[in-house]
MARTIVO-142879 format. One line per field, with one value per residue (C-alpha): residue in one letter; x, y, z. Coordinates in nm, 3 decimals. Layout:
N
residu = a/...
u = X/...
v = Y/...
w = Z/...
This chain:
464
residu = x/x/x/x/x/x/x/x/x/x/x/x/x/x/x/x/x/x/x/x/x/x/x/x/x/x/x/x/x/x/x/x/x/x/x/x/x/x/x/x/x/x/x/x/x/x/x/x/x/x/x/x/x/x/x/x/x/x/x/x/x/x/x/x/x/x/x/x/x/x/x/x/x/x/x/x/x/x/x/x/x/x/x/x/x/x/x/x/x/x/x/x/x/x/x/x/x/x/x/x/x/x/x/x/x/x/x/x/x/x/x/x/x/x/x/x/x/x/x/x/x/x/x/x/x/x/x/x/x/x/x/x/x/x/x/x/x/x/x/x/x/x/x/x/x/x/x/x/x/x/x/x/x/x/x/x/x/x/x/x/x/x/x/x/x/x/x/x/x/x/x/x/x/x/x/x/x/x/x/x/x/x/x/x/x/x/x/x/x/x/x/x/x/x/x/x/x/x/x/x/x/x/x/x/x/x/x/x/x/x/x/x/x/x/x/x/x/x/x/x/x/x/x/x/x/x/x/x/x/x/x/x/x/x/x/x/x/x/x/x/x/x/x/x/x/x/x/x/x/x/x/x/x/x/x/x/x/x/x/x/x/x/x/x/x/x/x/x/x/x/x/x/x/x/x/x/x/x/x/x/x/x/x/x/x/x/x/x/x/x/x/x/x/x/x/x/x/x/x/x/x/x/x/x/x/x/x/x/x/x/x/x/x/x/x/x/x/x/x/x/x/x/x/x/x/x/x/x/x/x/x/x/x/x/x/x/x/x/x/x/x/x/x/x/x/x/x/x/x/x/x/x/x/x/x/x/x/x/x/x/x/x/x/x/x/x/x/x/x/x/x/x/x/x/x/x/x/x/x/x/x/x/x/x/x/x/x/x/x/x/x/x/x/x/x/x/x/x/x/x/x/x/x/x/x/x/x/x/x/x/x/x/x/x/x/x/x/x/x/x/x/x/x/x/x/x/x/x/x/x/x/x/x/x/x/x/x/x/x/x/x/x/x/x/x/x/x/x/x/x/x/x/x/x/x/x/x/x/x/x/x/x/x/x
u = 0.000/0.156/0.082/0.041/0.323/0.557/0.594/0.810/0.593/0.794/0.683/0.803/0.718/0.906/0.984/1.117/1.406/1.586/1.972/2.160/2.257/1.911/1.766/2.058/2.028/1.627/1.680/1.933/1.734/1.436/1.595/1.608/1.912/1.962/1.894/2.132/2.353/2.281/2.340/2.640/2.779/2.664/2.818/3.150/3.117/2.994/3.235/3.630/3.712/3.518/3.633/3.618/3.773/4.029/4.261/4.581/4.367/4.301/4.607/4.809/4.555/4.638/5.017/4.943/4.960/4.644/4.683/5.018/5.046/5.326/5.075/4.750/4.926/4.795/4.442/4.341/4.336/4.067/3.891/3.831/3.607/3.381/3.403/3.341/3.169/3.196/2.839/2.781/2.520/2.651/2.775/3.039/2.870/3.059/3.362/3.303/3.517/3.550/3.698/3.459/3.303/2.917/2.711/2.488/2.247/2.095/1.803/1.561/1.301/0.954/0.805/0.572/0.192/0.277/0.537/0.291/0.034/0.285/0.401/0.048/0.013/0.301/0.077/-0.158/-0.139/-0.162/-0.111/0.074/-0.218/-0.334/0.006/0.007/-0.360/-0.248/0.096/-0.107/-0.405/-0.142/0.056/-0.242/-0.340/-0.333/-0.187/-0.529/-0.567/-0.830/-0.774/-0.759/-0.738/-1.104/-1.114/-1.197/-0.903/-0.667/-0.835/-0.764/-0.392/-0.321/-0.578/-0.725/-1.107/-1.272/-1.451/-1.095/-0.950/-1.274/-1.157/-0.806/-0.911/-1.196/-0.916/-0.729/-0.958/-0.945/-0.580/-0.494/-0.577/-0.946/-1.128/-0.774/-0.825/-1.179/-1.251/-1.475/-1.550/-1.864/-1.720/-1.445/-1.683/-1.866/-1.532/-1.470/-1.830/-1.810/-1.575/-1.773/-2.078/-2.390/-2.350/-2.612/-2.822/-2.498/-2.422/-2.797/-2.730/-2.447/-2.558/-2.927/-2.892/-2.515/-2.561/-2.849/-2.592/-2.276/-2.457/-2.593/-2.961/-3.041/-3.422/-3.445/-3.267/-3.468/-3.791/-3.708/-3.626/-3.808/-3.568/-3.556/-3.235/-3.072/-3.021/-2.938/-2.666/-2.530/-2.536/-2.383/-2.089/-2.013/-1.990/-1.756/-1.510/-1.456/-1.109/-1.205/-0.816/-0.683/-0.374/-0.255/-0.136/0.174/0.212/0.353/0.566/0.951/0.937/0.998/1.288/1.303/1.627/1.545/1.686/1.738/1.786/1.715/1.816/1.767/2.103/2.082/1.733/1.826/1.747/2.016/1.953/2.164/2.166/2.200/2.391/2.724/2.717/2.733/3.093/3.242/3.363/3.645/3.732/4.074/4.356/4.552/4.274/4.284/4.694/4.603/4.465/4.630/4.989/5.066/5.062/5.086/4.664/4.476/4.230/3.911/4.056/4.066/3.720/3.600/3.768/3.643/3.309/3.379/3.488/3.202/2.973/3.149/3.149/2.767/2.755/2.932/2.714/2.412/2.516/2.583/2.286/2.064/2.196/2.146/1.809/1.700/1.845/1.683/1.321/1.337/1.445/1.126/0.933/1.042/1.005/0.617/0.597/0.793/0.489/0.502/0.840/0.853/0.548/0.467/0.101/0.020/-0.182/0.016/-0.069/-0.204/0.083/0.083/0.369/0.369/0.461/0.792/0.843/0.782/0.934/1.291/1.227/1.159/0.966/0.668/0.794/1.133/0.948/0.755/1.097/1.245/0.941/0.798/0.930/1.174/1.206/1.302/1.416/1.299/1.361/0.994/1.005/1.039/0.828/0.771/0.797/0.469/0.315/0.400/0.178/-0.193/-0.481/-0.635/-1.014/-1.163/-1.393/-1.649/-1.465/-1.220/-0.962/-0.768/-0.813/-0.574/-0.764/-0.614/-0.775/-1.111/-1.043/-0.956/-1.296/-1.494/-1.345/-1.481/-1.824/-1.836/-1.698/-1.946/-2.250/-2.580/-2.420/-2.830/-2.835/-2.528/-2.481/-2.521/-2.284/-2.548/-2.569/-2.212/-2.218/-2.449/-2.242/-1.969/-2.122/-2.187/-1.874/-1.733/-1.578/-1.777/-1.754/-1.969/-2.126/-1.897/-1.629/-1.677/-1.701/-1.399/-1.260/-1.447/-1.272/-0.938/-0.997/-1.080/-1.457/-1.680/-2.100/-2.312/-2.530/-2.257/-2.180/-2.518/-2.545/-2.846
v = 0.000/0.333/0.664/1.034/1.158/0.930/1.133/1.466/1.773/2.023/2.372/2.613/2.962/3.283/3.474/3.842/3.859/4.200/4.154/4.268/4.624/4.693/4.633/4.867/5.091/5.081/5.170/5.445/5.665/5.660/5.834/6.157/6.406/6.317/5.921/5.886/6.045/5.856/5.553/5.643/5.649/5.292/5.187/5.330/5.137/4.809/4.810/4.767/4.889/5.169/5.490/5.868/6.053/6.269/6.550/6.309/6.017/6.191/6.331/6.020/5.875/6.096/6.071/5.722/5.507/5.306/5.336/5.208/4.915/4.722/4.744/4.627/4.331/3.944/3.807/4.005/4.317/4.577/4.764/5.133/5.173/4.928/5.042/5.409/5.421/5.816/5.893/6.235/6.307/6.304/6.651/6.684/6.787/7.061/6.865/6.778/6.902/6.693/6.956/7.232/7.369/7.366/7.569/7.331/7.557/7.428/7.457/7.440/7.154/7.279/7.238/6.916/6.918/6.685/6.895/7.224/6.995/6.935/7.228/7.329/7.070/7.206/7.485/7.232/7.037/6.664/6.368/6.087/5.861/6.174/6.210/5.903/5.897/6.251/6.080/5.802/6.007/6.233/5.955/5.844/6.194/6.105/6.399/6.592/6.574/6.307/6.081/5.684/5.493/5.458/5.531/5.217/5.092/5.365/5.342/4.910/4.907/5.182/4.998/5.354/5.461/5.503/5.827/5.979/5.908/6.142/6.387/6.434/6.393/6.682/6.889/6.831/6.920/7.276/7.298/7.503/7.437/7.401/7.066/6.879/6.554/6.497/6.131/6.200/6.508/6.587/6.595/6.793/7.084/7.106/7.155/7.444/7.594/7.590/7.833/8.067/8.316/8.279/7.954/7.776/7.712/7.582/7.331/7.205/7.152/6.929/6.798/6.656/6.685/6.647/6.424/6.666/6.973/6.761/6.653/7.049/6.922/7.261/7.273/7.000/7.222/7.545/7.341/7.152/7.496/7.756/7.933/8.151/8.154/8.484/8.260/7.942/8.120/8.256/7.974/7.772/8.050/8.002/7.662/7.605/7.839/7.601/7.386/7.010/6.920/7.138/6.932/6.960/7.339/7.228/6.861/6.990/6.778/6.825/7.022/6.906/7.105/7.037/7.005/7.038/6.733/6.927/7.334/7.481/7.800/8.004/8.143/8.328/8.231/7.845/7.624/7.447/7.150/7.109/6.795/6.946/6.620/6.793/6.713/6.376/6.219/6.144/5.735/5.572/5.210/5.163/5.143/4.935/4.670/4.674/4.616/4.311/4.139/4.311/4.332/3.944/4.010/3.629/3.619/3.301/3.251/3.296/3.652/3.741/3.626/3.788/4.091/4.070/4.061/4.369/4.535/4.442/4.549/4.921/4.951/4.932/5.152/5.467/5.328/5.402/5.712/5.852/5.729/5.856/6.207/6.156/6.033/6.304/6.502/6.392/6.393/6.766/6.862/6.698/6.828/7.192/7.154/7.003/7.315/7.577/7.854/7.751/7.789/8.156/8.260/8.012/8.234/8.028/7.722/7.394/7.192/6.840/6.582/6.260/6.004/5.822/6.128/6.213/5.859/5.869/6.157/6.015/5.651/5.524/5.308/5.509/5.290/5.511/5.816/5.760/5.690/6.019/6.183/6.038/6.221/6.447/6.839/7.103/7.479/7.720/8.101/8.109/7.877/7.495/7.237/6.877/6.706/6.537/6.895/6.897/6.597/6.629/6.490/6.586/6.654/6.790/7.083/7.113/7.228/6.893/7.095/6.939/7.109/7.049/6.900/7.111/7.461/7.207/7.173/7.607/7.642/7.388/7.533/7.865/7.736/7.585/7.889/8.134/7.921/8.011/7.826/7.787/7.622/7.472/7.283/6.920/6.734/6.765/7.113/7.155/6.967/7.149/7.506/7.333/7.189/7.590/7.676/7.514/7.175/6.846/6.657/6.416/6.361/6.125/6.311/6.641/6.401/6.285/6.619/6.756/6.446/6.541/6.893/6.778/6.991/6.796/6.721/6.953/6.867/6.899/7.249/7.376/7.660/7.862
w = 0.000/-0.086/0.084/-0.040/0.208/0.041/-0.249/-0.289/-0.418/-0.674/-0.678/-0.884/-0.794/-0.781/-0.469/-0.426/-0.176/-0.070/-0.046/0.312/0.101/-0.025/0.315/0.535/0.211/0.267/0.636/0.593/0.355/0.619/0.870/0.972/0.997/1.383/1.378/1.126/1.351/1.622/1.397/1.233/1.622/1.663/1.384/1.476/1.773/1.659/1.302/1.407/1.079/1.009/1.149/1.086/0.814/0.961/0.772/0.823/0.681/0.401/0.298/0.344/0.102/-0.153/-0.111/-0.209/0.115/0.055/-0.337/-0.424/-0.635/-0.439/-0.161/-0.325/-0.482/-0.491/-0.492/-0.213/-0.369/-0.296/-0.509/-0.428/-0.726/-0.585/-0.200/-0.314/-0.628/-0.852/-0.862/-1.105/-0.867/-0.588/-0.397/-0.133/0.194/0.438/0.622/0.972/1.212/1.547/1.733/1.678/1.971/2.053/2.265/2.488/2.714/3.031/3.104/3.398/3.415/3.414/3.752/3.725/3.832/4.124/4.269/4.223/4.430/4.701/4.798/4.821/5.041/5.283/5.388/5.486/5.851/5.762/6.020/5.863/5.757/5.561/5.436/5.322/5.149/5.009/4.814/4.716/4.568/4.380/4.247/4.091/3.917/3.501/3.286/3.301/3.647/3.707/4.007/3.787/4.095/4.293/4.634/4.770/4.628/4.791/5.154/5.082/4.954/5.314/5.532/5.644/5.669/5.338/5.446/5.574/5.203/5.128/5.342/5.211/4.863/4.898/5.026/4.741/4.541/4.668/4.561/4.277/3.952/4.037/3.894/4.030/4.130/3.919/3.957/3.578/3.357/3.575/3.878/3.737/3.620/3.950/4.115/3.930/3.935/4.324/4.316/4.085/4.195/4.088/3.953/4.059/3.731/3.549/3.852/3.802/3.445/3.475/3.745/3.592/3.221/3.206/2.838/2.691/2.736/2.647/2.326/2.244/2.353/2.439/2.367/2.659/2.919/2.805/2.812/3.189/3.355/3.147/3.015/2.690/2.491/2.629/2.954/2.817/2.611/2.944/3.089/2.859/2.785/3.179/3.185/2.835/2.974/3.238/3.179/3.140/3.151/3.462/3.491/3.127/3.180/3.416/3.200/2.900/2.738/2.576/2.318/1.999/1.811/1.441/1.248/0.897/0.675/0.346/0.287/0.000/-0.154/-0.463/-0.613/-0.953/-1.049/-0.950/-0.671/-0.462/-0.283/0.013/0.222/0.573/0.765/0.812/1.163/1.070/1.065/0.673/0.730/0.574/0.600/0.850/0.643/0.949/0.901/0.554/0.587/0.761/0.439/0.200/0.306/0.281/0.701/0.899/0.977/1.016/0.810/1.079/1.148/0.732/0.740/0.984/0.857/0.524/0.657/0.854/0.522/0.317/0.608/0.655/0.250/0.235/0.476/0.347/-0.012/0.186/0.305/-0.017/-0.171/0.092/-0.043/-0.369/-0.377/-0.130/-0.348/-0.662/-0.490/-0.333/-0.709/-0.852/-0.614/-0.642/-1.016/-0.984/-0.755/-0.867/-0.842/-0.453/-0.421/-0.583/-0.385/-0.043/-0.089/-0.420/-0.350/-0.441/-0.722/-0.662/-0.649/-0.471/-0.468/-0.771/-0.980/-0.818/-0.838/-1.222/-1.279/-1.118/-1.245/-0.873/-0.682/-0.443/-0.156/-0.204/-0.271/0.082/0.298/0.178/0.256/0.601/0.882/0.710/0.725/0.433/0.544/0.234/0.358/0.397/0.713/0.753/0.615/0.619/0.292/0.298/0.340/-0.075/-0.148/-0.186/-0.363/-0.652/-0.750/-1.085/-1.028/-1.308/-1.576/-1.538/-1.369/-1.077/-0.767/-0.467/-0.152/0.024/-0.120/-0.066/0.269/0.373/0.144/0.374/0.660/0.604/0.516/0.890/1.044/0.868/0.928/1.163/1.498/1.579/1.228/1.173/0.805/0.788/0.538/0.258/0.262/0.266/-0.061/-0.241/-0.102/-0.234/-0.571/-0.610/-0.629/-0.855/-0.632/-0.697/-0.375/-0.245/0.163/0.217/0.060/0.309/0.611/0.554/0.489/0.792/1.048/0.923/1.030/1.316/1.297/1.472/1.339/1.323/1.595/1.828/1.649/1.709/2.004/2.152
């Protein structure tokens, strides 16, 4: 009896694999100006034989140290041509200097919410339990300012009273900024309106129709208390100046600092791409190391190895280097010359361009197009912007004209912002506005639009 598994299937099929360059080269050109950097360091420190390029390096190099024939002889040869490749395209960046001299400014740490609530607290006389409830409760605080943890749990975990976590937590509560220690949104409001006059009316609101005010139910409200619109619009105008995040103020986070990836500049009529990553090291492959297999030196044969390996490795590296320039290069080019009316006046509107043109018009793939742009930073004189600000969508108005989405989007904004806030426009009749002028776009379409300008429904638009 014979089985099925005793046979040997043949498949043939064919199967895309990336080679160890095109997957460091892949990696390289998606980083930014400072992780490349950072990873240029870690490669210094993980490759033996890559190093620097230092003035002394380079001038021995030229007197013919690493050139000479007598010393590049026998089957071990290398070949610069292949290690450093002439590339037309490819521009010589400012040299980096390792002993220049950098500012570095210190500067004081913003003071954090919990040590604002604490030295509140040291004008208040607490016995150690309520010490204790006090550090737990403002442990616990999230970056708003709500209290996460329940108190059940807190009076539990110290094995104290539940009404004397109450205590300490109501006097918390008082602390500055008012709404602190919220355990919900609610809560958090009524807080704050306790400290306001004549607030009455808006602490019955949230406190019985919290959802039909929340949700711009207004006509409920009016209807429960008898109230015309005059008063509901007071009302309402006290309670939305209230701060629903009171902790955020002193939980700002780092700031972000940009360093721009590429600068350009227009000299004589021209622009000039520059790559700015002069602060990162020019490498060179150790010519000591490269003695060692070269030279006819006494190494075994699991050290040549291992050294060849090392060379290959640092050779791909300085490759990807250089062809992270020129391709950045190559795309801010095509983009300028897609946009060029942008570029001579940053008040034009840009044209519609997504991905797949630059990548056509360089002979690339979009995947390559997308690393260059995703994350990375060009400085015009006009300010800094990030490359994916360039690339927008398309849509034909009604004379087949393409229309950037993004002169679809400023038009839909000021729709919303004109409208009757009593009336606000649903998504229909933002369609039909639009449909008037000129820009064919459907519901779903503006919805869309409207979400990514983060404008919410017009229900929740509506006021009294």
């Amino acid at each position: 009896m014979i089985h099925l598994s005793q046979f040997q299937v043949q498949k043939l099929a064919q199967e895309l694999r990336l080679t160890p360059q095109q997957i460091l080269q892949s990696t390289i050109l998606q980083l930014t100006t400072l992780a490349l950097e950072a990873r240029v360091i870690q490669e210094l420190e993980q490759n033996p034989v890559l190093e620097e390029t230092t003035p002394e390096s380079a001038s021995d190099s030229e007197e013919g140290g690493l050139n000479n024939e007598a010393d590049n002889s026998g089957e071990d040869d290398i070949n610069w041509d292949e290690i450093l490749p002439q590339n037309d395209d490819y521009e010589a960046k400012e040299e980096f200097d390792p002993n220049r001299k950098t500012s570095h400014y210190i500067q004081p740490a913003p003071r954090s919410l919990v040590d604002y609530i604490f030295e509140q607290l040291k004008l208040h006389s607490l016995d150690a339990d309520e010490e204790k409830i006090a550090a737990e409760i403002i442990w616990n605080l999230d970056d708003r300012g709500y209290l996460g943890l329940p108190v059940e749990n807190i009076a539990f975990g110290l094995g104290l009273p539940e009404n004397k976590v109450l205590r300490v937590l109501k006097e918390i509560q008082e602390l500055d900024p008012p709404g602190l220690a919220a355990r919900d949104l609610k809560e958090c409001l009524l807080i704050q309106l306790e400290q306001i006059p004549d607030s009455a009316d808006a602490k019955h609101i949230i406190e019985e129709y919290f959802d039909d005010f929340a949700n711009h139910r207004y006509q409920n409200i009016m209807k429960a208390y008898g109230w015309d619109k005059n008063k509901m619009q007071a009302i309402q105008d006290m309670i939305t100046k209230l701060n629903p995040r009171p902790g955020a103020a002193l939980n700002m986070p780092d700031p972000n600092y940009i360093v721009p990836d590429l600068i350009v500049d227009k000299v004589g009529g021209e622009y000039i791409v520059e790559v700015n990553d002069s602060r990162v090291p020019e490498l060179q492959i150790s010519s000591s190391y490269l003695a060692m297999i070269t030279n006819g030196a006494k190494v075994d044969t699991e050290t040549k190895t291992y050294l060849k390996k090392k060379i290959d490795t640092a050779k791909w590296f300085i490759q990807a280097i250089q062809q992270r320039r020129i391709t950045m290069i190559r795309v801010m080019k095509a983009i300028i010359a897609r946009q060029r009316d942008f570029f001579e006046d940053t008040n034009k509107p840009l044209k519609p361009m997504i991905l797949k043109d630059i990548a056509e018009d360089i002979n690339m793939d979009i995947s390559t197009i997308s690393r260059v742009s995703n994350g990375k930073y060009v400085q015009l004189r006009s300010g800094i912007y990030e490359l994916k600000f360039f690339f927008n969508e398309g849509i034909k108005d009604e004379d087949g004209e393409e229309i950037s989405t993004r002169i679809i989007k400023e038009k839909l904004k000021e729709l919303i912002e004109g409208e009757d806030k009593q009336k606000p426009l649903s998504d229909d009749q933002l369609s039909s506005l639009l449909k008037k002028d000129g820009y064919l776009v459907a519901r779903r379409t503006v919805a869309k639009y409207r979400e990514q300008l983060k404008m919410p429904v017009a229900r929740l638009r509506r006021k009294v």
